[in-house]
CHARMM-style PDB file with segment names, atoms N, HN, CA, C and O in Angstrom:
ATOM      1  N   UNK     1      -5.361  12.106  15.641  1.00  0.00      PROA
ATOM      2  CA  UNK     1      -4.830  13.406  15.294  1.00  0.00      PROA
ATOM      3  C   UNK     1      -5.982  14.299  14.839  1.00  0.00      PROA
ATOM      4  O   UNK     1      -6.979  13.707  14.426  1.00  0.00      PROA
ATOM      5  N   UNK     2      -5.997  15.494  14.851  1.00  0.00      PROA
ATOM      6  HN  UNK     2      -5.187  15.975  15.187  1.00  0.00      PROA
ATOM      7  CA  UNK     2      -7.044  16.489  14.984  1.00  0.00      PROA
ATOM      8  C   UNK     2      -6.781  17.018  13.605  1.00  0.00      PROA
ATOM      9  O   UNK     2      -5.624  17.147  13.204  1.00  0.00      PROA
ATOM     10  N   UNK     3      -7.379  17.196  13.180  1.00  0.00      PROA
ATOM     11  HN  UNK     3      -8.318  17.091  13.506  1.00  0.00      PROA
ATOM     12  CA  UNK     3      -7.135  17.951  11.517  1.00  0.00      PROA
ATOM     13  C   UNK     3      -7.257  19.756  11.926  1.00  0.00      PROA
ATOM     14  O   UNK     3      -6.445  20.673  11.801  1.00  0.00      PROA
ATOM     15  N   UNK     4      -8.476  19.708  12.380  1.00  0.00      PROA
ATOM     16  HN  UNK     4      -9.135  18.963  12.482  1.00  0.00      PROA
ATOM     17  CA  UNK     4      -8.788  21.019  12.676  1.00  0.00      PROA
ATOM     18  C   UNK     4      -7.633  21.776  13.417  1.00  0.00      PROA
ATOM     19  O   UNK     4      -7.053  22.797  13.047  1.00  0.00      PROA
ATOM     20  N   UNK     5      -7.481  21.203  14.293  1.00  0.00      PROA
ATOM     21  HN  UNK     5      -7.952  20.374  14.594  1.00  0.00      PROA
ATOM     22  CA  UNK     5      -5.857  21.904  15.438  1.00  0.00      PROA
ATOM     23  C   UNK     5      -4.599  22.014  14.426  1.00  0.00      PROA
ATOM     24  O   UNK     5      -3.862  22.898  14.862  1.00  0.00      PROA
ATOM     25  N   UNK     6      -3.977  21.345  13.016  1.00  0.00      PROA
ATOM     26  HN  UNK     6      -4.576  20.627  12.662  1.00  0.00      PROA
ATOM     27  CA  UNK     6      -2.872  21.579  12.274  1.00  0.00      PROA
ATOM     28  C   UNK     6      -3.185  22.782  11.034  1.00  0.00      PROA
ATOM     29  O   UNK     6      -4.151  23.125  10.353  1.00  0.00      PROA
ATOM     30  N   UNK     7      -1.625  23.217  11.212  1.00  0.00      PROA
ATOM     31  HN  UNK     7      -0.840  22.938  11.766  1.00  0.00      PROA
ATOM     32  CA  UNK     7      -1.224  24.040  10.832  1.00  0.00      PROA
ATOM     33  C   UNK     7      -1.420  23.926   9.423  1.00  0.00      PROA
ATOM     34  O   UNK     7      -1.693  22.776   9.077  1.00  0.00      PROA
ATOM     35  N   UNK     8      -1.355  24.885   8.378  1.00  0.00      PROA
ATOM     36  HN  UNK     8      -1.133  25.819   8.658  1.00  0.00      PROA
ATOM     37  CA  UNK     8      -1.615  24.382   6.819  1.00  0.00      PROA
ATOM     38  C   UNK     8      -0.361  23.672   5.996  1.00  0.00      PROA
ATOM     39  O   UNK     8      -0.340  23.146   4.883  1.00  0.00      PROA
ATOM     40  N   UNK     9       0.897  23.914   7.202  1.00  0.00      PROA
ATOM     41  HN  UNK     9       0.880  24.342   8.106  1.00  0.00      PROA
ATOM     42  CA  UNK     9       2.227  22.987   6.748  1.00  0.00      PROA
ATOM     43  C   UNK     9       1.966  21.687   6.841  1.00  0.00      PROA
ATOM     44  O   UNK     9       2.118  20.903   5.904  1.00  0.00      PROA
ATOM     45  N   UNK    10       1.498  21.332   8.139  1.00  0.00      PROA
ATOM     46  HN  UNK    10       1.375  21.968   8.901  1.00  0.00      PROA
ATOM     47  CA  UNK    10       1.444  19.836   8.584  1.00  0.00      PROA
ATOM     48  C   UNK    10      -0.013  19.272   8.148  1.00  0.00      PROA
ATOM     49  O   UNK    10      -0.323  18.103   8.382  1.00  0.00      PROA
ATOM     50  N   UNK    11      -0.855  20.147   7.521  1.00  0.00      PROA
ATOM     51  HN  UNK    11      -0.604  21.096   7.331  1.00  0.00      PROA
ATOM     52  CA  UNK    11      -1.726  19.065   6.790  1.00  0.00      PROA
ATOM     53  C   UNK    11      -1.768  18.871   5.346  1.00  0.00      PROA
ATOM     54  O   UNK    11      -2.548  18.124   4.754  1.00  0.00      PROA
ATOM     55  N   UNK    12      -0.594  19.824   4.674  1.00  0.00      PROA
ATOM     56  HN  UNK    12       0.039  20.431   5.154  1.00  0.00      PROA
ATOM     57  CA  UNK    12       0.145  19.390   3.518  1.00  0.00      PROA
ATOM     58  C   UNK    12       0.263  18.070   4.081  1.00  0.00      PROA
ATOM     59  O   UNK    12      -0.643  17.236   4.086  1.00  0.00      PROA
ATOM     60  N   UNK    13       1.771  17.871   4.700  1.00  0.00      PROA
ATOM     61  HN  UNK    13       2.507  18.548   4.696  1.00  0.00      PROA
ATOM     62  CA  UNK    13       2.628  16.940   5.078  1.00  0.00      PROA
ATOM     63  C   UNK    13       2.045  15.447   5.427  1.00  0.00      PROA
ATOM     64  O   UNK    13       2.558  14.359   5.164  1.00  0.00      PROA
ATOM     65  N   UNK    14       0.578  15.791   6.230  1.00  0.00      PROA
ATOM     66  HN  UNK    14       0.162  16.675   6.443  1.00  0.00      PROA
ATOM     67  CA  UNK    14      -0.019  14.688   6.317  1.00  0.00      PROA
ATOM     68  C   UNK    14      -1.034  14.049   4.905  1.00  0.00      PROA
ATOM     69  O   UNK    14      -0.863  12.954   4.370  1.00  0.00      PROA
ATOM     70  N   UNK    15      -1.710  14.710   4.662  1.00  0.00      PROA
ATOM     71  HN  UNK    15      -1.849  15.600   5.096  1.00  0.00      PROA
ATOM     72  CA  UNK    15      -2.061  14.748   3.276  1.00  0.00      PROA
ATOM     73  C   UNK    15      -1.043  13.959   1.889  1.00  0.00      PROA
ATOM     74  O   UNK    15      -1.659  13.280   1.068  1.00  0.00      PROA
ATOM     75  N   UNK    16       0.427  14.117   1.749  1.00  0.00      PROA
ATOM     76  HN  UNK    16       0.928  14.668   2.416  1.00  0.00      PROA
ATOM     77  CA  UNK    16       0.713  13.231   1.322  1.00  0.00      PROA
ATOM     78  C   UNK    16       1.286  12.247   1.608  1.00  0.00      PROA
ATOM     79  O   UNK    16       1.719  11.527   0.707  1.00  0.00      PROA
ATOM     80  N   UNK    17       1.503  11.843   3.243  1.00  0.00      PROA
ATOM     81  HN  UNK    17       1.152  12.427   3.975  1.00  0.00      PROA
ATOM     82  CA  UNK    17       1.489  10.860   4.090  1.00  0.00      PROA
ATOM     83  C   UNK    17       0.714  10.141   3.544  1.00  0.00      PROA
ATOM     84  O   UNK    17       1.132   9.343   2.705  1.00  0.00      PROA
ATOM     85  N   UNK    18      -1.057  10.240   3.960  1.00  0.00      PROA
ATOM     86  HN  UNK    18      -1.397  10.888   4.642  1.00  0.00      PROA
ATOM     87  CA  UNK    18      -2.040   9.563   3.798  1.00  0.00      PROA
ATOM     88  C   UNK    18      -1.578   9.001   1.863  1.00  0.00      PROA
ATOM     89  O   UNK    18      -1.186   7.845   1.700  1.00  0.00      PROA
ATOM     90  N   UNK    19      -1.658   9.631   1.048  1.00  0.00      PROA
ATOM     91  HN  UNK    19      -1.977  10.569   1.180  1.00  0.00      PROA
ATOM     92  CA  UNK    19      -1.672   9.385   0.020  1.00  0.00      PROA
ATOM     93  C   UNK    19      -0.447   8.358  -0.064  1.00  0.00      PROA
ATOM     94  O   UNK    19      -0.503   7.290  -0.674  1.00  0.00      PROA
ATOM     95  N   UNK    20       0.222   8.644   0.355  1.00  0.00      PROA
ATOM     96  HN  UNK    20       0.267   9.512   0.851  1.00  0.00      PROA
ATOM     97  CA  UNK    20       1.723   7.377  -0.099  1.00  0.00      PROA
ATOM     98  C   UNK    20       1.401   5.731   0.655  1.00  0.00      PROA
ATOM     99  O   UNK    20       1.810   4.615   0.333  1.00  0.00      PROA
ATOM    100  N   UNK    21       0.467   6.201   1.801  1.00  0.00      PROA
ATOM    101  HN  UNK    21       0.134   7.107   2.063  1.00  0.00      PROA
ATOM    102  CA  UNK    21      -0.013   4.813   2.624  1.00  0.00      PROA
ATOM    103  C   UNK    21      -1.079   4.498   1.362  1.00  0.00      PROA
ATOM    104  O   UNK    21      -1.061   3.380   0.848  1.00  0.00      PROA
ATOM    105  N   UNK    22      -1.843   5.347   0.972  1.00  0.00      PROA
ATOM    106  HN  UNK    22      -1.858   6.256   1.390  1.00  0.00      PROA
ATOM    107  CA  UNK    22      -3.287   4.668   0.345  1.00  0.00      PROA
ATOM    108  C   UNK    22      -2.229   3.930  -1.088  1.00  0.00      PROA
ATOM    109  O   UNK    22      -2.204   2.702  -1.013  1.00  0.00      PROA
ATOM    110  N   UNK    23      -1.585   4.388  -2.044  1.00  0.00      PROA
ATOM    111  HN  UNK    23      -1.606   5.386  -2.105  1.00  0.00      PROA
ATOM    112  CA  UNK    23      -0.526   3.847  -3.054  1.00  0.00      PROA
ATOM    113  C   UNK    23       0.159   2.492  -2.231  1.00  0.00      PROA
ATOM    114  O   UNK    23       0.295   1.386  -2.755  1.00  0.00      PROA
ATOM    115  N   UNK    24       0.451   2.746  -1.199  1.00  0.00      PROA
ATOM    116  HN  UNK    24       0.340   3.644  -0.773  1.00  0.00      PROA
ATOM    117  CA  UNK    24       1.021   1.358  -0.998  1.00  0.00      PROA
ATOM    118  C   UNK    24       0.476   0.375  -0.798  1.00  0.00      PROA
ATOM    119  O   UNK    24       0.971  -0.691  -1.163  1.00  0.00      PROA
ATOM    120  N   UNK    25      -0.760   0.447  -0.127  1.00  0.00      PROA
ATOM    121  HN  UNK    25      -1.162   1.313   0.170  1.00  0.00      PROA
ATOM    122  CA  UNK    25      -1.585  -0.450   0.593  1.00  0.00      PROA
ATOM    123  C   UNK    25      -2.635  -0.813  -0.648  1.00  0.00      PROA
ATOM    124  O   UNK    25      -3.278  -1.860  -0.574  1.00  0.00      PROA
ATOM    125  N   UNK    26      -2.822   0.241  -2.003  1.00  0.00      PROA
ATOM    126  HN  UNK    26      -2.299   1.091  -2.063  1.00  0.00      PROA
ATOM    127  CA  UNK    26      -3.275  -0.344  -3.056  1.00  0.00      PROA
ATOM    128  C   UNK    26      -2.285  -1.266  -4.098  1.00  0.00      PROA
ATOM    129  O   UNK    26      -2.868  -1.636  -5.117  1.00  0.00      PROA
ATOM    130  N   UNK    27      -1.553  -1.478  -4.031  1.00  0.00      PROA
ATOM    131  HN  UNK    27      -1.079  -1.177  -3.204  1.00  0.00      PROA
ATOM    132  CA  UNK    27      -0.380  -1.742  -4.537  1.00  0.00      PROA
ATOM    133  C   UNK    27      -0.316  -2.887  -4.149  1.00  0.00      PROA
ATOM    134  O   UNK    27      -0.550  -3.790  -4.952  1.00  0.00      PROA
ATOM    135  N   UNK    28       0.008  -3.169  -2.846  1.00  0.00      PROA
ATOM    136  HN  UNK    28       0.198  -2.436  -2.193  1.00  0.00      PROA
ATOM    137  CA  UNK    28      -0.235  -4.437  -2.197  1.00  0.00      PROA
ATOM    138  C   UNK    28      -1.474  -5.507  -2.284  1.00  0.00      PROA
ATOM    139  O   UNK    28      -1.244  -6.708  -2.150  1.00  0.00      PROA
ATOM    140  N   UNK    29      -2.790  -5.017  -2.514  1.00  0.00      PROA
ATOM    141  HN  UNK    29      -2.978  -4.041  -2.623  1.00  0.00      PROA
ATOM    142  CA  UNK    29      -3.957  -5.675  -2.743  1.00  0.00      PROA
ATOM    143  C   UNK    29      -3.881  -6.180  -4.400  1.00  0.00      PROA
ATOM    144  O   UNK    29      -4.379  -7.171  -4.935  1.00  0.00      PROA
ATOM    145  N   UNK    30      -3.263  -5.361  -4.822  1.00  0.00      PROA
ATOM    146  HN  UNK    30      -2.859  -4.556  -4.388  1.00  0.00      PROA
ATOM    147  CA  UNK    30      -3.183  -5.522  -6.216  1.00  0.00      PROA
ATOM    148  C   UNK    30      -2.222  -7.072  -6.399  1.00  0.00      PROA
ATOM    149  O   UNK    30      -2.533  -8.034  -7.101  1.00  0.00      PROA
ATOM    150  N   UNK    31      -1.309  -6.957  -5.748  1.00  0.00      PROA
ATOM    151  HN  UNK    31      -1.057  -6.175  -5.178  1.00  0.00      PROA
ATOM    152  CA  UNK    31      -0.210  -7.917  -5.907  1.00  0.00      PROA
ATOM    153  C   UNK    31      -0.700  -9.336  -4.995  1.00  0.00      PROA
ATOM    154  O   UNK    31      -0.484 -10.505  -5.315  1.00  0.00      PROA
ATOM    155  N   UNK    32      -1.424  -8.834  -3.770  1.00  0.00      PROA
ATOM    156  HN  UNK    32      -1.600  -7.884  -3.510  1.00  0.00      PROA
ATOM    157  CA  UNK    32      -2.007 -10.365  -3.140  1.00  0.00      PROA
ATOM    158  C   UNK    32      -3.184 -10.665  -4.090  1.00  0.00      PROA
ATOM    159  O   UNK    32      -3.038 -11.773  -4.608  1.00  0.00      PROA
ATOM    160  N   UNK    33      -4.224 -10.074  -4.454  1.00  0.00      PROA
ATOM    161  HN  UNK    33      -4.343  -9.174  -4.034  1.00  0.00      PROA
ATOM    162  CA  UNK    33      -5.165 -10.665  -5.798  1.00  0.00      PROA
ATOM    163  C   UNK    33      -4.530 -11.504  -6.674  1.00  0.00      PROA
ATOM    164  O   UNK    33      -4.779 -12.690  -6.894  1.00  0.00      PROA
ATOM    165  N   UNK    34      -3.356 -10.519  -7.351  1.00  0.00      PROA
ATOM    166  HN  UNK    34      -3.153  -9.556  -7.172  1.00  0.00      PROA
ATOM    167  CA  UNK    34      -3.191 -11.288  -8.608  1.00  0.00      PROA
ATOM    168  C   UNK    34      -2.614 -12.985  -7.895  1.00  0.00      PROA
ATOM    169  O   UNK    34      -3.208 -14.032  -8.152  1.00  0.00      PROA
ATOM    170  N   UNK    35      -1.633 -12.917  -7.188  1.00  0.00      PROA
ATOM    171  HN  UNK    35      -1.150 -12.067  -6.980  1.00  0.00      PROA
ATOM    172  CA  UNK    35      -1.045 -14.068  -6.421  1.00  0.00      PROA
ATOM    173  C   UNK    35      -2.171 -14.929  -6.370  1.00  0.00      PROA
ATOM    174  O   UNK    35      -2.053 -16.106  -6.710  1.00  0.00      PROA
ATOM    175  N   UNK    36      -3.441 -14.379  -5.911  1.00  0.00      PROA
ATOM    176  HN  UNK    36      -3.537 -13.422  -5.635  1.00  0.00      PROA
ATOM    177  CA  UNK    36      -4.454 -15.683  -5.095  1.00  0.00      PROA
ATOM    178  C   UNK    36      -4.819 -15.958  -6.491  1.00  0.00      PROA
ATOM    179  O   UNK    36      -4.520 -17.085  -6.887  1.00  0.00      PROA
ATOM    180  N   UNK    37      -5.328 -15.269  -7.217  1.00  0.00      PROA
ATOM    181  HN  UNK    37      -5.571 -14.354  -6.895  1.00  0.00      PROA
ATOM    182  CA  UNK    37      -5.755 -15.909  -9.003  1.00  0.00      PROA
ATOM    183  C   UNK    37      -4.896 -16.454  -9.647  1.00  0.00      PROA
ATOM    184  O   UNK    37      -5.139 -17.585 -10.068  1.00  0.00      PROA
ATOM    185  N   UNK    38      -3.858 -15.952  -9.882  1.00  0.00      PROA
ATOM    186  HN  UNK    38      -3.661 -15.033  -9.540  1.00  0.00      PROA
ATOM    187  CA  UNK    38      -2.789 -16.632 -10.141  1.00  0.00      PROA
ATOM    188  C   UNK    38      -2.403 -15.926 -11.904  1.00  0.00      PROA
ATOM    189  O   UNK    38      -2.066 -16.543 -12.914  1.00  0.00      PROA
ATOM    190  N   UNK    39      -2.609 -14.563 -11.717  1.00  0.00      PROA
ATOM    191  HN  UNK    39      -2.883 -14.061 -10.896  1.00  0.00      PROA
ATOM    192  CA  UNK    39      -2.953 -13.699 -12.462  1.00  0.00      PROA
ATOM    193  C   UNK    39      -1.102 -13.523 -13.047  1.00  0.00      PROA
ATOM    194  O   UNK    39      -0.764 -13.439 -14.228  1.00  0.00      PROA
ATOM    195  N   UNK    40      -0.296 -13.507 -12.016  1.00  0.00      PROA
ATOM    196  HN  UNK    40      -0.571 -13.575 -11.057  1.00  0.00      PROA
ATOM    197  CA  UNK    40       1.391 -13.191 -12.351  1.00  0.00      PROA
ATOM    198  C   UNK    40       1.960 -13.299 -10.848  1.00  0.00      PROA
ATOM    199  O   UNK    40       1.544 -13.056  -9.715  1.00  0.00      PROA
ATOM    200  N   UNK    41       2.995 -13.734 -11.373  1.00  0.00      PROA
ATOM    201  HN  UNK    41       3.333 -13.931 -12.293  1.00  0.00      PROA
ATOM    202  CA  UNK    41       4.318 -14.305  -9.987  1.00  0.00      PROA
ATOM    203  C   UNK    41       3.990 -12.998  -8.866  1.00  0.00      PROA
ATOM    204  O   UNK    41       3.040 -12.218  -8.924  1.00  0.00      PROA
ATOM    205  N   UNK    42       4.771 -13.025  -8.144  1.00  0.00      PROA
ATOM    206  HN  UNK    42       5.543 -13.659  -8.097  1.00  0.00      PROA
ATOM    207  CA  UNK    42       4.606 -11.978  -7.637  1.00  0.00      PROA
ATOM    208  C   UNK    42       5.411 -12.723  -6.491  1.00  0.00      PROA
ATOM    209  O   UNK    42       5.124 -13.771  -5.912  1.00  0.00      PROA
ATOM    210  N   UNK    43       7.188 -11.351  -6.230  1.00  0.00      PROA
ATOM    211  HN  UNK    43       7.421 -10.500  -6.700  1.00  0.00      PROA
ATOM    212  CA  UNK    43       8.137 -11.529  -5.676  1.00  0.00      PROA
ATOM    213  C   UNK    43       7.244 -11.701  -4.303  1.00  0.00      PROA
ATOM    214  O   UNK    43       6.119 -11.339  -3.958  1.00  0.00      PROA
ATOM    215  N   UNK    44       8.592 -12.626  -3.539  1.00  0.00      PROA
ATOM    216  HN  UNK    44       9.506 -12.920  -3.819  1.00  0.00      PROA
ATOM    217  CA  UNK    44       8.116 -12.724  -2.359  1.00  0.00      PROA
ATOM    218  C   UNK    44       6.654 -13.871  -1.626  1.00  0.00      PROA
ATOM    219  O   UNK    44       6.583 -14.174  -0.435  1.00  0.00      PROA
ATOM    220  N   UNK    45       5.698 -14.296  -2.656  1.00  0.00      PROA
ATOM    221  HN  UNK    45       5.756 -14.050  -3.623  1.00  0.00      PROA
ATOM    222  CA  UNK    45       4.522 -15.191  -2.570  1.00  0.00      PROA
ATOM    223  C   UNK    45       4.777 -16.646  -3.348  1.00  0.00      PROA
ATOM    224  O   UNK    45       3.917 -17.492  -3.589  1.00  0.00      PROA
ATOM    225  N   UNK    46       6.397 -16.710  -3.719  1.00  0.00      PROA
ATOM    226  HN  UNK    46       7.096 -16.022  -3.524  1.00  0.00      PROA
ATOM    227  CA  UNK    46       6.730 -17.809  -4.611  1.00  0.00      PROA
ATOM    228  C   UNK    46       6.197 -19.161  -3.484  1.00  0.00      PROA
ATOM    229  O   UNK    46       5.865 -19.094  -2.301  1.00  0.00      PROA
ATOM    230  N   UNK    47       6.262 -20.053  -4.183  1.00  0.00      PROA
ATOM    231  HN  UNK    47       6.532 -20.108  -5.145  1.00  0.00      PROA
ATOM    232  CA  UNK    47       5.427 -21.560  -3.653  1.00  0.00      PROA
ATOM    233  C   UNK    47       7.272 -22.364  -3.006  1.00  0.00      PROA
ATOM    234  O   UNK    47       8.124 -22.984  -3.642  1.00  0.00      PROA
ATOM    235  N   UNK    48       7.229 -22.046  -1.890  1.00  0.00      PROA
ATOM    236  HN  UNK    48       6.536 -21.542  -1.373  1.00  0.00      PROA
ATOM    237  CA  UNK    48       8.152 -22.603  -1.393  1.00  0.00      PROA
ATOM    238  C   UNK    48       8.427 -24.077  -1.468  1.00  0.00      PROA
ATOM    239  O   UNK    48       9.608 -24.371  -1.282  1.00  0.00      PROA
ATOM    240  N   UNK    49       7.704 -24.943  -1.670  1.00  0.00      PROA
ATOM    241  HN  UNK    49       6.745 -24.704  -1.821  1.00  0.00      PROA
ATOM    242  CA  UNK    49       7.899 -26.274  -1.849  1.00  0.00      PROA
ATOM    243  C   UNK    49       7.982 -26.335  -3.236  1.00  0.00      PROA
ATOM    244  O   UNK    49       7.207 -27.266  -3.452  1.00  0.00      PROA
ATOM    245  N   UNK    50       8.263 -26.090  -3.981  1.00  0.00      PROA
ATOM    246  HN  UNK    50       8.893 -25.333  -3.805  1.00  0.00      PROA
ATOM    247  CA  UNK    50       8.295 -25.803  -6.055  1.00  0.00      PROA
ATOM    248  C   UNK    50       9.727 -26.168  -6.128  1.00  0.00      PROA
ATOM    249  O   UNK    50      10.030 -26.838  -7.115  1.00  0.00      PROA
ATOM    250  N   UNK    51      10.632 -25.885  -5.333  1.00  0.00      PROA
ATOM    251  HN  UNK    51      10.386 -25.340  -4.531  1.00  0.00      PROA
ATOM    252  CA  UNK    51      11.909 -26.165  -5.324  1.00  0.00      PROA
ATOM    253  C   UNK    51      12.489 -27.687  -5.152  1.00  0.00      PROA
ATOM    254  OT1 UNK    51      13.704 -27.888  -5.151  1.00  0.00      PROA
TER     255      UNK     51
END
C-alpha cells in the first residue's frame, strides 16, 4: 500500500490499524515470554498432560 497515494482519512484509519496490530502482537510476545519462563499461567499455553 502506498502511503503517499492515501487520502488524510485513510491514513488516519490505517495509522490506527497499524497501532492496534503493533498492541496485539506486543501483547502476545509478552504472554509467550512469560509462558516460556514461566513467569505466570497464561490462558490457552496450559500443559496439557497436567491433567
Amino acid at each position: 500500500m502506498q502511503v503517499k497515494n492515501m487520502s488524510y482519512q485513510q491514513l488516519q484509519e490505517f495509522s490506527v490499524e497499524l497501532y492496534q496490530q503493533m498492541i496485539v502482537r506486543e501483547q502476545m510476545y509478552k504472554d509467550l515470554i512469560g509462558h516460556q519462563w514461566c513467569l505466570k499461567p497464561t490462558p490457552g499455553f496450559e500443559d496439557r498432560n497436567s491433567t
